[in-house]
N, C-alpha and C positions, 0 to 999 in steps of 0.2 A: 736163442742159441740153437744154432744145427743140430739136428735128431746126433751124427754123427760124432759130433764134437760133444755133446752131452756127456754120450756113453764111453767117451775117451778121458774124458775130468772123471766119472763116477768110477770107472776101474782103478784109475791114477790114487784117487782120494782113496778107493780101499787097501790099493796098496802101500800110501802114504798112513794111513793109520795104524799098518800091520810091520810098519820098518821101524826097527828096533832104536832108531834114532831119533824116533819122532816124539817131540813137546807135548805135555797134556795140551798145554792150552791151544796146537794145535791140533790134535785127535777131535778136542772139543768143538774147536771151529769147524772139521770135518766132519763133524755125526752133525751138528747142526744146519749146515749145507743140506745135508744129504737128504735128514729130514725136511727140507722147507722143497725138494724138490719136485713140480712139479704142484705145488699150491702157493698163493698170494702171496707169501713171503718168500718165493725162490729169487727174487730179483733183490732184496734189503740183505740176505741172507749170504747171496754172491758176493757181495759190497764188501761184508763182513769178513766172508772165508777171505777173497784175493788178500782182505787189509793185511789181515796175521799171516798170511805166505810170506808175504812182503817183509812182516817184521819178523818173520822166525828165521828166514834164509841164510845162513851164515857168508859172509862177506870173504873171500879167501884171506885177507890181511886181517881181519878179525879173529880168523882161527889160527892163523901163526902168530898173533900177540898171542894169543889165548896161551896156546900150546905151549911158548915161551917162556911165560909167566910160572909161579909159584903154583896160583892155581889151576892152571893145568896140571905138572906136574902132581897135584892132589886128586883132582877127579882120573887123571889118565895112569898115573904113576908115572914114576921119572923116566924111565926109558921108554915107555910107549910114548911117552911125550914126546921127546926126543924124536921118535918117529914119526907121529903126526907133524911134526913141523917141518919133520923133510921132506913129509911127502907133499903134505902142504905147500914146501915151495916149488916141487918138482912140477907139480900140475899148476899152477901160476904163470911157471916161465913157460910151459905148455901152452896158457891163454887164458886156465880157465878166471872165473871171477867169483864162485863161490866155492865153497863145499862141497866133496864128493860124496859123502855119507850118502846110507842110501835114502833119508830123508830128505834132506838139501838135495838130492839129485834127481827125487820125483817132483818135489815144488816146481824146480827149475824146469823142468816139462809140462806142468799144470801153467805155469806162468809166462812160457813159451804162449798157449795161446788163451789171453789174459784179453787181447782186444778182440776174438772171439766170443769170447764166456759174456763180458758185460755189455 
């Protein structure tokens, strides 16, 4: 991996760990990365962080079922719900294809350059 492109994942990855929207289980895959970099398990380790980006990413039709549903309404409450699904669709017909959160929004830049990294 480019010296440059390194140091653009490693700032990315701290900031993805400090966003209020981020999954243990990715923080975890993120302090684990971060550790392995730069010894013998940096290349098994990349494997591992890209995999859970990949599966943590929220899909933008995934968050407006979400939102929709019951349980949204439970985790968001009913009128933030409500607005998460608007916004939801507002940025869809916009283009996008996942999640703005600011989690999903720094994945989506780590995964930007995804055939750099590995």
């Amino acid at each position: 991996m480019q010296k440059e492109v390194l140091s653009y994942v490693i700032e990315r990855t701290h900031q993805l760990m400090d966003a209020p929207t981020c999954s243990p289980e990715t923080k975890a895959a993120a302090q684990a990365w971060l550790d392995a970099v730069g010894t013998d398990q940096e290349a098994a380790e990349t494997k591992k962080y890209i995999d859970e980006l990949e599966a943590d990413i929220m899909p933008i039709d995934t968050l407006i079922g979400f939102a929709e549903s019951d349980g949204g309404a439970q985790v968001f409450g009913a009128e933030k719900a409500k607005e998460v699904a608007a916004h939801a669709k507002e940025i869809k017909a916009a283009g996008a294809k996942y999640c703005d959160c600011p989690a999903c929004a720094i994945v989506a830049e780590i995964l930007d350059k995804k055939a750099e990294i590995i």
